[in-house]
C-alpha positions as CSV (number, residue, x, y, z in Angstrom):
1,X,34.3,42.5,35.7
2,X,35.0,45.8,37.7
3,X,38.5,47.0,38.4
4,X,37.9,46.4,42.3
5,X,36.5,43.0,41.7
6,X,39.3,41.1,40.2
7,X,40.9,40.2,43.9
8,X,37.8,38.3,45.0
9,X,37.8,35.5,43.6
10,X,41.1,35.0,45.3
11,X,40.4,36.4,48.5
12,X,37.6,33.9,48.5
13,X,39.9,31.0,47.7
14,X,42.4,32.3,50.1
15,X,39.8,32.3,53.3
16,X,38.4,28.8,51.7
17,X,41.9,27.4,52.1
18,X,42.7,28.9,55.7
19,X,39.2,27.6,56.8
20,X,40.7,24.0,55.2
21,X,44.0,24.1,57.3
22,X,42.1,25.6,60.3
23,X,39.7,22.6,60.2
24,X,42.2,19.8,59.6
25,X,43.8,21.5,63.0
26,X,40.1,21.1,64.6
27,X,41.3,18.1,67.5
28,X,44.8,20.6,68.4
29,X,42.0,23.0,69.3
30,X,39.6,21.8,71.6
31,X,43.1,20.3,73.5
32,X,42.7,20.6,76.6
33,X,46.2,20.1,78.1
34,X,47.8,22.6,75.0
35,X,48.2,25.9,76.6
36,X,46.9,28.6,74.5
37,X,50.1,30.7,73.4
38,X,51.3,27.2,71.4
39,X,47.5,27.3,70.2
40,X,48.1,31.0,69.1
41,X,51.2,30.5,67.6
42,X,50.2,27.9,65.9
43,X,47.4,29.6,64.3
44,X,49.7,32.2,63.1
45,X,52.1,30.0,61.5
46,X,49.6,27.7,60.0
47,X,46.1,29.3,59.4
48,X,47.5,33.1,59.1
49,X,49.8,32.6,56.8
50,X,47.7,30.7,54.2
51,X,45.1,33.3,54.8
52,X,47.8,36.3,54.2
53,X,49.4,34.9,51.2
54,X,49.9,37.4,48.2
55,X,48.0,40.0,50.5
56,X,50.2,42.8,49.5
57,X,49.0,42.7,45.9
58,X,44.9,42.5,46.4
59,X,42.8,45.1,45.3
60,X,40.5,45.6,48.7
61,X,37.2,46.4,48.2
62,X,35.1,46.9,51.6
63,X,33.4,43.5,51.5
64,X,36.5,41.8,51.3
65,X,37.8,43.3,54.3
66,X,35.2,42.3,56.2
67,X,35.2,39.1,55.1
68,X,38.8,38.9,56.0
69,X,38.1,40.1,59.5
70,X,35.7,37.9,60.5
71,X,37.1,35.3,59.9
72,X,40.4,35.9,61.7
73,X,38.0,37.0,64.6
74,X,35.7,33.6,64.1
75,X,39.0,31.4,64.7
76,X,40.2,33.8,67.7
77,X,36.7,32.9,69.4
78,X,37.5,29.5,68.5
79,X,41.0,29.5,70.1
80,X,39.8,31.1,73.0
81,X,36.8,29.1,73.9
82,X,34.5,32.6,73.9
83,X,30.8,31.9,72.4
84,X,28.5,34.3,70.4
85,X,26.7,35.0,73.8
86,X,29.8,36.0,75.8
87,X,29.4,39.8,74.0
88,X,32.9,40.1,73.9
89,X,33.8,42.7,71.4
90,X,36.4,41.8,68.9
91,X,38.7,44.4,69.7
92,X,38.7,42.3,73.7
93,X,39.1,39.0,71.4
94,X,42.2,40.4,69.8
95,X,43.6,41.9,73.0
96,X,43.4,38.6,74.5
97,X,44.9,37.0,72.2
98,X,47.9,39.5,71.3
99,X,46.8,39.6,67.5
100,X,46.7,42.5,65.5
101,X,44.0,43.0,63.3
102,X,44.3,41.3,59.6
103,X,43.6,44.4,58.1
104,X,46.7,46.1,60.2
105,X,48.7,43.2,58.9
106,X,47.9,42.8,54.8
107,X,49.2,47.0,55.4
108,X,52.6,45.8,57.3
109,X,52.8,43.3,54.6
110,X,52.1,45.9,51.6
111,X,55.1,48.2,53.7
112,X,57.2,46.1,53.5
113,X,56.9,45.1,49.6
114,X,57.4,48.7,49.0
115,X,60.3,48.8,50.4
116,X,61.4,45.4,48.9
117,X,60.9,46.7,45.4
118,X,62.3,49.7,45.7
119,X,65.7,48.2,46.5
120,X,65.4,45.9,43.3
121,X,67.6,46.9,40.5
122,X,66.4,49.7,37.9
123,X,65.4,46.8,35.5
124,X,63.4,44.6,37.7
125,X,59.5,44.7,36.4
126,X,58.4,46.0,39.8
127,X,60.7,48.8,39.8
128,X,60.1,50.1,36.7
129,X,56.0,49.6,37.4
130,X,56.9,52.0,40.2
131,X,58.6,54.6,38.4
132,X,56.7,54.8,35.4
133,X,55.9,58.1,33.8
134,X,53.0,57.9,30.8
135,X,54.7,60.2,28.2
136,X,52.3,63.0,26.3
137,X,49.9,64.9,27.2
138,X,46.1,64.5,28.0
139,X,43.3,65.7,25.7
């Protein structure tokens, strides 16, 4: 297995188990009388957050990314009741719906990690992974 392949198996299972908790949310959906901010919020707290789980630490390969992104864009449409033959781009889908892209995200979230583990103590695992210098020389 390839370097940049190790992370997709668990991207896979990471979109496998927001599809789950976006599914089981299926009849708060197509509610009628629920006004779409809960409905977005409520995405992001529920669906997002599965889907973004241990995102600072993948390996992202270009396949992956677009894997991730359409699938955040797919439960958007959803949320916002606009069809395959609307032609709305997706950039108008996340306007609409006030969410950044997924990709902008997983980079917030890989931000702010940085900054998390350069605050840890000198000899925390993740520090010292950061600072590491290989000693000798190359051939």
């Amino acid at each position: 297995m390839a370097i940049d392949e190790n992370c997709v198996p668990e991207i896979r299972n990471r979109i496998s188990k927001a599809a789950g908790a976006f599914n089981k949310l299926n009849n708060f959906w197509k509610n009628k009388h629920i006004k779409q901010n809960t409905k977005l919020n409520i995405y992001r707290s529920n669906v997002l957050s599965v889907l973004l789980y241990g995102a600072e630490t993948w390996m992202m390969t270009r396949e992956s990314e677009r894997r991730l992104a359409s699938f955040h864009t797919k439960c958007l449409r959803c949320l916002l009741n606009i069809r395959w033959n609307d032609f709305i781009t997706n950039t108008e889908v996340r306007e609409k719906a006030n969410a950044e892209d997924v990709l902008t995200a997983i980079k917030r979230k890989r931000w702010s990690y940085l900054g998390h583990a350069l605050r840890m103590a000198p000899t925390r695992i993740p520090r010292q992974v950061w600072e590491w210098t290989p000693s000798g020389k190359r051939k």
